[in-house]
C-alpha positions in Angstrom: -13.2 16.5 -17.9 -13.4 13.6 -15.7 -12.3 13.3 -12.5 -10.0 10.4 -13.6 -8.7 12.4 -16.7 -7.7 15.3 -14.0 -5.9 12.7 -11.3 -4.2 11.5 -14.8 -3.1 15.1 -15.6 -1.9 16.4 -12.3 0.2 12.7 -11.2 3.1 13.7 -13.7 3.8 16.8 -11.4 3.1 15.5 -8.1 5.4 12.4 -9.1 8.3 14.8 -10.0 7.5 17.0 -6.7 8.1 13.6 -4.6 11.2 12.8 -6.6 12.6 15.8 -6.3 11.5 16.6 -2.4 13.1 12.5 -1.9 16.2 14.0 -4.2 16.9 17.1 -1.0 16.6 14.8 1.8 19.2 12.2 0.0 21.5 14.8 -0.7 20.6 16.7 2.9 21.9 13.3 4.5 25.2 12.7 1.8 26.3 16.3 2.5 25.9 15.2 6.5 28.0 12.2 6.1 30.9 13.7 4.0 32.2 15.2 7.4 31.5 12.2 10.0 34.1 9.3 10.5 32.8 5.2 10.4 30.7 5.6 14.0 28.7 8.8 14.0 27.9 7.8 10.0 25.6 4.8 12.0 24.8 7.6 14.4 23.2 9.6 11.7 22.0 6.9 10.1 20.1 5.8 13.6 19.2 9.6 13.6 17.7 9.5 10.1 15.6 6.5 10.7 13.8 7.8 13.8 13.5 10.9 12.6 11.4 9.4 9.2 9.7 7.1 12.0 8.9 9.6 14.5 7.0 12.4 11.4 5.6 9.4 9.7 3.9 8.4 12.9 2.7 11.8 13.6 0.9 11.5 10.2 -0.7 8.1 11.3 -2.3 10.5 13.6 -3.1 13.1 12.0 -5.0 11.2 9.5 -4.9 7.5 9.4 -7.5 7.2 6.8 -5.3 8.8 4.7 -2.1 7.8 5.6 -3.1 4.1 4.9 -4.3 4.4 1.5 -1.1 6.0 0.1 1.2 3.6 2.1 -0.9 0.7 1.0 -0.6 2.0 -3.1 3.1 3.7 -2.6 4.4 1.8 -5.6 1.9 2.6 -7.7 2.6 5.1 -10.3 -0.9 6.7 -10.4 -1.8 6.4 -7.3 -3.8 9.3 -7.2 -6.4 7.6 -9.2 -5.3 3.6 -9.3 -4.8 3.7 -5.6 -8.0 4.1 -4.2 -7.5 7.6 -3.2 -10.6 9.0 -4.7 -12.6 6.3 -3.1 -12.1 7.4 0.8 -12.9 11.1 -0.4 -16.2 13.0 0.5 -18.6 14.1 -2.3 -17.3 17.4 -1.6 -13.7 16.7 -1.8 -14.0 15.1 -4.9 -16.0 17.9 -6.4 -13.2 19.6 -5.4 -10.3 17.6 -7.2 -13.1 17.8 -10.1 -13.5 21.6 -10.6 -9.3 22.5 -10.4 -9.1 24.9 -12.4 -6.5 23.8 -15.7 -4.2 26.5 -15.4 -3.2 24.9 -12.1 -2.5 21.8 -13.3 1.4 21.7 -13.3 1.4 22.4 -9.4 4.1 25.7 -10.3 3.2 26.8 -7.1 4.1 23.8 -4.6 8.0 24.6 -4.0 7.6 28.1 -2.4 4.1 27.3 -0.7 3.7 23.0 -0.2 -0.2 23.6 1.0 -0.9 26.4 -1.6 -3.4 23.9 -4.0 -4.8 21.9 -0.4 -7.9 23.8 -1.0 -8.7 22.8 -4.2 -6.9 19.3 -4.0 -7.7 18.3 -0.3 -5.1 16.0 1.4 -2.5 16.8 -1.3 0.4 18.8 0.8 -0.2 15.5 3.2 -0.1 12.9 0.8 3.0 14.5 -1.3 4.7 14.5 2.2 3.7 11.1 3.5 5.2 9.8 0.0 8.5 11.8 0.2 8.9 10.3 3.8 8.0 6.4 2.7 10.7 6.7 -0.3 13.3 8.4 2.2 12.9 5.2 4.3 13.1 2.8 2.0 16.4 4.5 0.3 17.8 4.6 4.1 18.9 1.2 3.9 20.3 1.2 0.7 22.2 4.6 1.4 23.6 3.0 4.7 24.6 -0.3 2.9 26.4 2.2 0.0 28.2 3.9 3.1 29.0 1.8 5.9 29.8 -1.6 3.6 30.5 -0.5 0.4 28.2 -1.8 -1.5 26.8 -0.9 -4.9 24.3 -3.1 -5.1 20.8 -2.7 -3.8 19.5 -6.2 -2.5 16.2 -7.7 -3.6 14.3 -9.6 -1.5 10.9 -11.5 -3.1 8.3 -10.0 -1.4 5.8 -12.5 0.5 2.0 -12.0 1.1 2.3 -13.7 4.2 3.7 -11.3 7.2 3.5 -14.9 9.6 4.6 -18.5 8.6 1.7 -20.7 8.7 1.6 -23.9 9.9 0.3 -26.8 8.6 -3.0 -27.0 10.4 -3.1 -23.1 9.9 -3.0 -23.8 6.0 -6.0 -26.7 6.1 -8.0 -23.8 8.4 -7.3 -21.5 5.9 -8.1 -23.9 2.4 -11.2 -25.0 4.5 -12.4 -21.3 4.8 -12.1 -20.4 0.9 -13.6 -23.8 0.4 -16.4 -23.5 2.9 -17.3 -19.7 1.2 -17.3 -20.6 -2.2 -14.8 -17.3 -2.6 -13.1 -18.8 -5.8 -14.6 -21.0 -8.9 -12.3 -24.6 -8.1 -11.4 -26.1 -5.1 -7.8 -24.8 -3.0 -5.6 -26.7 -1.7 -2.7 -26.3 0.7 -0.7 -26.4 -2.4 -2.3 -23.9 -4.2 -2.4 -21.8 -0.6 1.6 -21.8 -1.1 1.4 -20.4 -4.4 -1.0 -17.7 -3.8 1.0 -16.4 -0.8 4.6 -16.4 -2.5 2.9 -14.9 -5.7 3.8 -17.8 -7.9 0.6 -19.2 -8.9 0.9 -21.2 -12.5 -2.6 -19.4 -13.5 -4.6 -16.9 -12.0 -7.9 -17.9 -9.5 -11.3 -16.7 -10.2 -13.2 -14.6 -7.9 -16.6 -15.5 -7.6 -17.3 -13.2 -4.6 -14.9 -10.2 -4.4 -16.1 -8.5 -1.7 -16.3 -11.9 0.5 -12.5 -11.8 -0.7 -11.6 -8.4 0.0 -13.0 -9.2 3.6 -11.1 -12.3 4.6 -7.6 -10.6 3.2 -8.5 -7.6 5.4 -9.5 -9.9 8.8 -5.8 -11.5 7.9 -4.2 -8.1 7.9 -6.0 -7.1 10.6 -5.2 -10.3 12.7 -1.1 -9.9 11.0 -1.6 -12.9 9.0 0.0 -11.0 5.8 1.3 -7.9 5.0 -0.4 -4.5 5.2 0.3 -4.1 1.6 -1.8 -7.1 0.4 -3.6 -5.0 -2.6 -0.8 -4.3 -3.8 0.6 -7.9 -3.8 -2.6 -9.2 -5.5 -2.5 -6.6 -8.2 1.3 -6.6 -9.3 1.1 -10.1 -9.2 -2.0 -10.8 -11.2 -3.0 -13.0 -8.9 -7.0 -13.0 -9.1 -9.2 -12.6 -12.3 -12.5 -10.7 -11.2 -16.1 -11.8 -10.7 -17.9 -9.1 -13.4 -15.5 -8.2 -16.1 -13.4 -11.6 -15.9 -10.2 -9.2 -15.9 -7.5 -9.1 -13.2 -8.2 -7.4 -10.0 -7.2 -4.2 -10.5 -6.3 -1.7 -7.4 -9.5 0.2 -7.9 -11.2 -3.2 -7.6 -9.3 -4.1 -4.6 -10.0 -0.4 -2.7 -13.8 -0.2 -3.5 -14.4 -3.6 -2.1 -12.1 -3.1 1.1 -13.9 0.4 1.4 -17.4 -1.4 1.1 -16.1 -4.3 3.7 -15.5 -1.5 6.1 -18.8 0.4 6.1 -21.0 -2.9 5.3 -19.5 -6.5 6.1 -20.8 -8.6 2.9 -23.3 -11.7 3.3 -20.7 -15.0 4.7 -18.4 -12.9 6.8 -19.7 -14.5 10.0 -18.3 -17.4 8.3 -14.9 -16.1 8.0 -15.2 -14.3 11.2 -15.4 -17.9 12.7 -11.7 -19.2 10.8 -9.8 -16.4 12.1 -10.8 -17.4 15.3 -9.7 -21.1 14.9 -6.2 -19.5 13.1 -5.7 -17.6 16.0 -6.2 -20.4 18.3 -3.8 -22.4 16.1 -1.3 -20.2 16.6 -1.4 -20.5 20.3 -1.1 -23.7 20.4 
């Protein structure tokens, strides 16, 4: 069996373990509130939220390398293979997730022992918990919305790729730089800059460098240009069709690259290296 046929197989249990581990600390938190008047429900809300904050950041720690894939591909419902997991592993540790024995598959063990399977699956106690605790977060707000103000509804915001607002001279540096590196097959403007960012491009662009790509996306994260989760973005969005098999990138696509970027920058980076510098500077202005 391959090791993407096994990731396949054990995500339907480890998806189930994080709902229902997310379910306790929802219904931890309701029982809570029942007792508390209008002011120490915001106190335990306050609570809640530095709590989540407080472990989460002690997981940065522990291991950011990690940490960063799994928040990056949270969303993703097989993330164990589609999120780039697999690609930050050792050899080893995939041999590892490769060899699990079948009869282990459905994870029986996990409630009454969480790092019983670690040895076999490295990481997996870690990233279970890391997802539990980014759902719990992202519920908080909603839960303190459904308390506080009464409201049923859960509000939806469309999600940007960009975490700053640009300004104009920003947006001709940037069009310049995917001009100047060839990184797509037809010419950007500022226009189609706009679109790209807000996820609202009328076709998809062609890659015709993806690792080139992958790298100037990661110096804009890096520099808080756009949001941590810019993989993601790209590849829920359909935003970019591939150089090789002229299909959308996909969040495998997306990881390798950014992996690659990391231990190798590609051939033209200098380039880009020199248009963050002149976005900074814009911004200082």
């Amino acid at each position: 069996m391959t090791l993407e046929e096994i990731c396949n197989i054990i995500q339907k249990p480890i998806n189930n373990i994080i709902q229902n581990e997310c379910n306790k600390k929802v219904r931890g938190l309701e029982e809570r509130l029942k007792a508390l008047n209008q002011k120490q429900k915001i106190e335990a809300f306050d609570n809640a939220r530095i709590k989540t904050g407080d472990e989460l950041e002690a997981m940065v720690r522990q291991n950011f390398k990690i940490y960063e894939v799994v928040e990056e591909w949270q969303d993703l419902k097989n993330f164990m293979w589609g999120g780039g997991l697999m690609e930050v592993l050792t050899s080893d540790e995939k041999r590892q997730y490769k060899t699990f024995p079948s009869e282990n598959y459905y994870l029986e063990k996990y409630d009454e022992q969480p790092d019983f399977y670690d040895k076999n699956l490295p990481y997996l106690s870690f990233i279970i918990a890391e997802m539990v605790l980014l759902k719990f977060a992202s519920i908080l707000n909603d839960l303190e919305d459904l308390y506080l103000n009464g409201s049923k509804s859960i509000k939806s915001k469309k999600e940007e790729l960009l975490k700053v607002k640009l300004s104009k001279e920003q947006k001709e540096t940037l069009t310049e730089c995917f001009n100047k590196t060839g990184i797509f097959s037809i010419n950007i403007t500022t226009e189609i800059i706009d679109d790209l960012f807000s996820g609202s491009l009328k076709e998809p662009l062609h890659s015709q460098n993806t690792r080139l790509l992958v790298y100037l996306f990661w110096q804009l994260e890096i520099n808080m240009f756009v949001i941590k989760k810019w993989q993601a973005f790209i590849y829920n969005n359909k935003l970019i069709i591939g150089t090789e098999k002229n299909e959308y990138l996909n969040s495998n696509d997306l990881s390798s690259a950014k992996y690659e970027c990391i231990q190798k920058s590609p051939i033209g980076s200098e380039t880009i290296d020199k248009y963050i510098e002149k976005l900074n500077e814009n911004q200082t202005k």
